[in-house]
C-alpha positions in Angstrom: -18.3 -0.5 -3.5 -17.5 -4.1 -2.2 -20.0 -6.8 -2.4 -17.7 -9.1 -0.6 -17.9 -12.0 -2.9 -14.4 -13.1 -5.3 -14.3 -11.9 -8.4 -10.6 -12.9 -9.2 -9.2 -15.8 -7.0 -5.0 -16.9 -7.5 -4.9 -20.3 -6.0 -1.2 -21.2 -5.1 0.2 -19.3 -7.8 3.9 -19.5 -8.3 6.2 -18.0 -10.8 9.9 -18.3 -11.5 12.4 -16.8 -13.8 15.5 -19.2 -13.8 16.4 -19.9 -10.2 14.5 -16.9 -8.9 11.0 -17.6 -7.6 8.9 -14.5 -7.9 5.6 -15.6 -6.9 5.7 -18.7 -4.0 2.6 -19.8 -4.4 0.0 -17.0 -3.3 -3.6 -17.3 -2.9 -5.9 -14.1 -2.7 -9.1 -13.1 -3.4 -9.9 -9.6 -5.1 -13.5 -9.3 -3.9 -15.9 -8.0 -6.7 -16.2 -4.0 -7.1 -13.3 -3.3 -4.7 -10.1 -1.7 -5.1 -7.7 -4.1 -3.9 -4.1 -3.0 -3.6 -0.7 -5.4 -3.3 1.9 -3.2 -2.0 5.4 -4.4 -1.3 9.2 -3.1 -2.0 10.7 -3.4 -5.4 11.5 -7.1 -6.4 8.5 -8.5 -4.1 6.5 -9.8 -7.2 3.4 -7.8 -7.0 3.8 -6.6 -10.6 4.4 -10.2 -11.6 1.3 -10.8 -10.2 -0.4 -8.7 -12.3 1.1 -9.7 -15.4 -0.2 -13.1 -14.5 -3.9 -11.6 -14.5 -3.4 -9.5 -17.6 -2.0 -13.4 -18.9 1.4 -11.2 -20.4 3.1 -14.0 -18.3 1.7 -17.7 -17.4 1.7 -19.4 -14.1 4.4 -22.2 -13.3 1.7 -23.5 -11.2 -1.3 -22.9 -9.7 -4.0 -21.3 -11.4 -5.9 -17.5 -11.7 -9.4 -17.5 -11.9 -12.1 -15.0 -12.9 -16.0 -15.6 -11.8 -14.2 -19.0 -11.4 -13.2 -19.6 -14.6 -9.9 -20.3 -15.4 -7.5 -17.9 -17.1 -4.8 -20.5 -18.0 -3.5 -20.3 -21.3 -5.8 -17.6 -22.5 -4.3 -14.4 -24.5 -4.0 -10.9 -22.8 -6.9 -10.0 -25.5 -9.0 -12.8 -24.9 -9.2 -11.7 -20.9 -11.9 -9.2 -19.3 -8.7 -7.0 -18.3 -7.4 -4.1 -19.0 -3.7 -2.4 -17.4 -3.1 1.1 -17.1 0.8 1.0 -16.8 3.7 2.8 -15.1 4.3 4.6 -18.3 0.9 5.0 -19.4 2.1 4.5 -23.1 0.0 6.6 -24.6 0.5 6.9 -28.7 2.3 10.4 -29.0 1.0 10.8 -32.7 -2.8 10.3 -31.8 -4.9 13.1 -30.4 -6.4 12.5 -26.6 -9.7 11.6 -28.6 -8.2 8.9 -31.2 -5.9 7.4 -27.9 -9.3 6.9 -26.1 -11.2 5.8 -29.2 -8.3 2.9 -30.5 -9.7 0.1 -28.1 -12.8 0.7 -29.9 -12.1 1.0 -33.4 -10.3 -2.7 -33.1 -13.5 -4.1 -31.9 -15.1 -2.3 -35.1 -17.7 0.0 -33.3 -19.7 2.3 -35.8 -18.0 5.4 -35.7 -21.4 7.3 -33.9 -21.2 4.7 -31.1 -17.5 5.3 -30.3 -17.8 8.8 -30.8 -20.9 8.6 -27.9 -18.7 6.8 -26.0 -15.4 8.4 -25.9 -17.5 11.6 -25.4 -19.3 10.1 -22.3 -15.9 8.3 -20.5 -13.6 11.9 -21.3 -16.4 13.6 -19.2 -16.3 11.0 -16.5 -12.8 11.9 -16.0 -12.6 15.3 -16.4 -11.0 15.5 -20.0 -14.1 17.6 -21.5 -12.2 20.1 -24.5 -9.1 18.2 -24.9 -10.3 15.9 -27.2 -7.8 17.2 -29.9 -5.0 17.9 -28.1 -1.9 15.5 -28.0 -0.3 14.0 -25.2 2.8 15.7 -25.5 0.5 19.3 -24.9 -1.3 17.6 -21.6 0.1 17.9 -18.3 1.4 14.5 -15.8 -2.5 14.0 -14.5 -4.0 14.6 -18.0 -1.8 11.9 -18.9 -2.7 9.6 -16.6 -6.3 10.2 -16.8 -6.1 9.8 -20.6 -4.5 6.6 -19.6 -7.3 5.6 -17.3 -10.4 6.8 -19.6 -8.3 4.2 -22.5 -8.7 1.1 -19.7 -12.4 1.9 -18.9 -14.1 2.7 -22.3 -13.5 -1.0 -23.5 -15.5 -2.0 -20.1 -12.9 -4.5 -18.8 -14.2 -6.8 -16.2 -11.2 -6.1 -14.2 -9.3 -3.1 -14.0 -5.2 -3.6 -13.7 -3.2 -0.5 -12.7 0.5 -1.0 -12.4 2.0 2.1 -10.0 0.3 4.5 -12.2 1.1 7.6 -10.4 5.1 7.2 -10.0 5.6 9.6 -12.3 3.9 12.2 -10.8 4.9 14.9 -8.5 3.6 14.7 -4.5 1.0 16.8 -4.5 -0.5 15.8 -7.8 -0.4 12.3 -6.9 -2.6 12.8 -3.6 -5.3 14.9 -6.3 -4.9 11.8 -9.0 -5.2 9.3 -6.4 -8.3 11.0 -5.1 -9.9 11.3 -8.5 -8.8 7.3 -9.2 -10.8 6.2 -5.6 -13.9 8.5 -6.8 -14.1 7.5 -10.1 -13.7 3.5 -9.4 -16.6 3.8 -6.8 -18.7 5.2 -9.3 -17.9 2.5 -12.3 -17.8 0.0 -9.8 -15.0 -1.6 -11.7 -12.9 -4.6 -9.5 -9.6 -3.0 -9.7 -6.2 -4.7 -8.6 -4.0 -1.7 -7.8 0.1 -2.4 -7.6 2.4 0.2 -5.4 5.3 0.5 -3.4 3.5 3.8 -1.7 2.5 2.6 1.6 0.3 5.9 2.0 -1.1 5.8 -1.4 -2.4 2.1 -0.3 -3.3 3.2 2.8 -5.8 6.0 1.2 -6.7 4.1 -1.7 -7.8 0.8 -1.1 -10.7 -1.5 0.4 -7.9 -4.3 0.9 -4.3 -4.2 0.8 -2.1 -7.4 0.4 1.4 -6.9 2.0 4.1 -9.0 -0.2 7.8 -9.7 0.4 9.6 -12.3 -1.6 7.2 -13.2 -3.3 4.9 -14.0 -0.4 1.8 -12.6 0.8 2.6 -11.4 4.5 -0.9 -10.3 5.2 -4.1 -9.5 3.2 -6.5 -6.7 5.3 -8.0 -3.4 5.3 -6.1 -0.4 5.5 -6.4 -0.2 9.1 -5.8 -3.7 9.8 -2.7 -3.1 8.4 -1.8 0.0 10.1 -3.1 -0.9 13.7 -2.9 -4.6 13.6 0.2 -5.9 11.5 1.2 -9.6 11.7 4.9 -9.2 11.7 7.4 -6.5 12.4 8.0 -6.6 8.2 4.7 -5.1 8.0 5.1 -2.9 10.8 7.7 -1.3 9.6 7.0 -1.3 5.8 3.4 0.2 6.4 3.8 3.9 7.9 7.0 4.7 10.7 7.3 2.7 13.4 9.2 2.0 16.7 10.4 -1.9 17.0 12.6 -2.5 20.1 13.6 -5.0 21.8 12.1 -6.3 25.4 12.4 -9.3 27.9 9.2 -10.9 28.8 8.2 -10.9 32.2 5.5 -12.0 34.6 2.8 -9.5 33.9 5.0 -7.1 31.8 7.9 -6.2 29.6 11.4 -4.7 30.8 13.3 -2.1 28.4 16.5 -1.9 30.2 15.6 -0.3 33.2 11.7 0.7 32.4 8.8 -1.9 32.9 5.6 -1.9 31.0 2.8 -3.3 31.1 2.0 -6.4 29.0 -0.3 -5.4 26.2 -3.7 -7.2 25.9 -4.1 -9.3 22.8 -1.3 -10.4 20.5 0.7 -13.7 20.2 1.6 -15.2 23.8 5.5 -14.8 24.8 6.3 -16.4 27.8 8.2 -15.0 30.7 11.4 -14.9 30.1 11.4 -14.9 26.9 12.4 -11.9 24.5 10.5 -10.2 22.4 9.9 -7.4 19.7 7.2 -4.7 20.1 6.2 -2.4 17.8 5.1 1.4 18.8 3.8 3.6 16.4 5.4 7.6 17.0 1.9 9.1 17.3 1.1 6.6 20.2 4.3 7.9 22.3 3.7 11.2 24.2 6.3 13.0 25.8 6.4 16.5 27.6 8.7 18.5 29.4 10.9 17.7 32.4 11.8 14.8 33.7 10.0 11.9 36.4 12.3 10.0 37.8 9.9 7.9 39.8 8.3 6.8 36.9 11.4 6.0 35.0 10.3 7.3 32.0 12.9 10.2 31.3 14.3 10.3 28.0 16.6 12.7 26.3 15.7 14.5 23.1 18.4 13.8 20.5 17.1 15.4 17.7 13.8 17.5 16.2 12.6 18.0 12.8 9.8 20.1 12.4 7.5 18.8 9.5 4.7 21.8 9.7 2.0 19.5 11.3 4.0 17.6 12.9 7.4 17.9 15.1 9.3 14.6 15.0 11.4 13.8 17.9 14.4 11.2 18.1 14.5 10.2 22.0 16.9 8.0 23.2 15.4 6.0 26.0 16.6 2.9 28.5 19.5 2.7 25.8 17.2 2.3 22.7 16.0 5.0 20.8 12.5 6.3 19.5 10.7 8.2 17.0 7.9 10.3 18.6 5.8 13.1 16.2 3.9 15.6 18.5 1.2 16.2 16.1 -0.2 20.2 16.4 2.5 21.9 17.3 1.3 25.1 16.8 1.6 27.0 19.5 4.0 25.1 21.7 7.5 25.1 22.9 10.1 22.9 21.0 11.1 20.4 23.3 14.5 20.1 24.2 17.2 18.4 26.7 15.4 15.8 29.6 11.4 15.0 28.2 9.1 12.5 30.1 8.1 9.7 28.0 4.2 8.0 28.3 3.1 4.5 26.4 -0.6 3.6 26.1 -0.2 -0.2 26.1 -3.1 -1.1 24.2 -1.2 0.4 21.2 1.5 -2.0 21.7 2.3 -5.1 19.6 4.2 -8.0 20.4 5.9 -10.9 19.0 8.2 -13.1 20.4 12.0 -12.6 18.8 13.0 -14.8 16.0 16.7 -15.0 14.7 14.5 -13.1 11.5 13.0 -11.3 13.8 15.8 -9.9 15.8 18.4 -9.6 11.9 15.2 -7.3 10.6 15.9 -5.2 13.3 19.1 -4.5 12.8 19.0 -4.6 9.0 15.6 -3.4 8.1 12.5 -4.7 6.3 
């Protein structure tokens, strides 16, 4: 549930270690009773970020506030946080019920009351019977739930998780990730939520801030990120995606020989100009044969079929593009000449940068 108001606010936060700037000077807004998720590649600073929360490390400058009172120079257990980390670091010689139970026991609870407690929050996750097992007898998502039910008995304010599912297998993360999205919407807990799993974000969250070097790139919801990205960065860090290059022209764009419409919306590029677009592979279609009045005739150069999905490599007006044909079953494997269709409207531009135009050759 999201009320919409901010809960936690970073106001120009910046963080460096040496001559490396980690943080440069962010400024977001976790609104209250949302999961909000900052998802970036490795070295971007989203886990320095929340370190800075949790107050494990202290701004350089700016400042972190929670219902708008300052967290600066305030002790990790002073703070209305709690983290749930990569590693879960769970105390191998305690039982699931005493690793729940230790938050408790420092804040002297009668022993009843944590006993209600622990019994009430190992329900709310699932972990009913294995009150006296020990970790090393509990599978990866009994881990991590053990983890999870450790964070929420104390009754943070706000909820840290720092990539929490990495060390689980593919299949159990989609269950664990499914069981963290119920279970926050039922506490109603504000949770800040750090990955590098651009699907896990995308399924996850309420918001998503998109880092690199240490800079927010753009803060949205899932499919404001997905359908609407700011930059090719974005584009191509969030889900696959298509960048090519194009000239700009009076009405349109020209790939080589093929001419496309101009799409509606997006940053103006004047004619003449050149310019990157971005095409997501499910917004391609392609069939068999080939057209050669509309110019759209590509040439398959590879498959690979994916169960739900056949993705194609088609090399088109010298450039070449990912295309998944969703559903296959049923239908021919394409091969040789295909004819290749573009709905504009899922078409974003931006005019080419020298950044720009080096991120397409190098990568995000």
């Amino acid at each position: 549930m999201t009320t919409g108001t901010a809960h936690v606010r970073l106001e120009g936060v910046v963080k460096r270690f040496g001559p490396v700037v980690a943080v440069a000077g962010v400024s977001l807004d976790i609104a209250r009773g949302s999961i909000t998720t900052i998802l970036g590649p490795s070295g971007c600073g989203k886990t320095t970020i929340l370190r800075l929360i949790a107050g494990f490390l202290e701004p350089d400058a700016g400042d972190i506030l929670v219902d708008g009172v300052s967290q600066r120079g305030l002790p990790p257990y002073l703070r209305k946080t709690s983290t749930v980390f990569q590693e879960y670091a769970l105390f191998p010689h305690m039982t699931v019920f005493n690793n729940v139970a230790y938050g408790l026991r420092l804040r002297r609870l009668l022993r009843a009351a944590i006993a209600e407690k622990v019994r009430h929050t190992l329900a709310l996750l699932r972990l009913d019977g294995l009150e006296g097992r020990f970790p090393r007898e509990l599978s990866g998502g009994q881990q991590q739930r053990v983890a999870l039910a450790r964070s929420l008995i104390v009754e943070p304010d706000v909820l840290l998780m720092d990539e929490p599912l990495s060390n689980l297998d593919a299949k159990l993360r989609v269950s664990v990730r499914t069981e963290i999205r119920e279970i926050q919407q039922r506490v109603g807990i504000t949770t800040l939520y750090v990955t590098h799993d651009q699907e896990e974000a995308l399924a996850i969250s309420d918001t998503i801030a998109v880092m690199r070097s240490g800079t927010v790139m753009q803060v949205g919801s899932s499919r404001d990120i997905y359908e609407r990205p700011a930059d090719p960065f974005v584009a191509a860090f969030v889900g696959q995606v298509n960048l090519l290059r194009a000239r700009v022209e009076t009405g349109g764009l020209r790939l080589g020989p093929l001419w496309l419409p101009l799409p509606p919306g997006g940053p103006p590029v004047d004619p003449g100009r050149e310019a990157i677009l971005a095409l997501r592979p499910e917004a391609i279609r392609i069939g068999a044969g080939a057209d050669a009045r509309a110019g759209l005739t590509g040439q398959v150069v590879s498959r690979t079929y994916l169960g739900t999905t056949v993705r194609y490599r088609i090399e088109l007006a010298g450039q070449t593009l990912t295309v998944d044909d969703h559903d296959p079953a049923g239908k021919p494997l394409l091969d040789g000449s295909v004819v290749v269709s573009f709905d504009p409207t899922r078409i974003r531009l931006w005019p080419a940068s020298p950044e720009m135009l080096r991120q397409l050759v190098e990568g995000p």
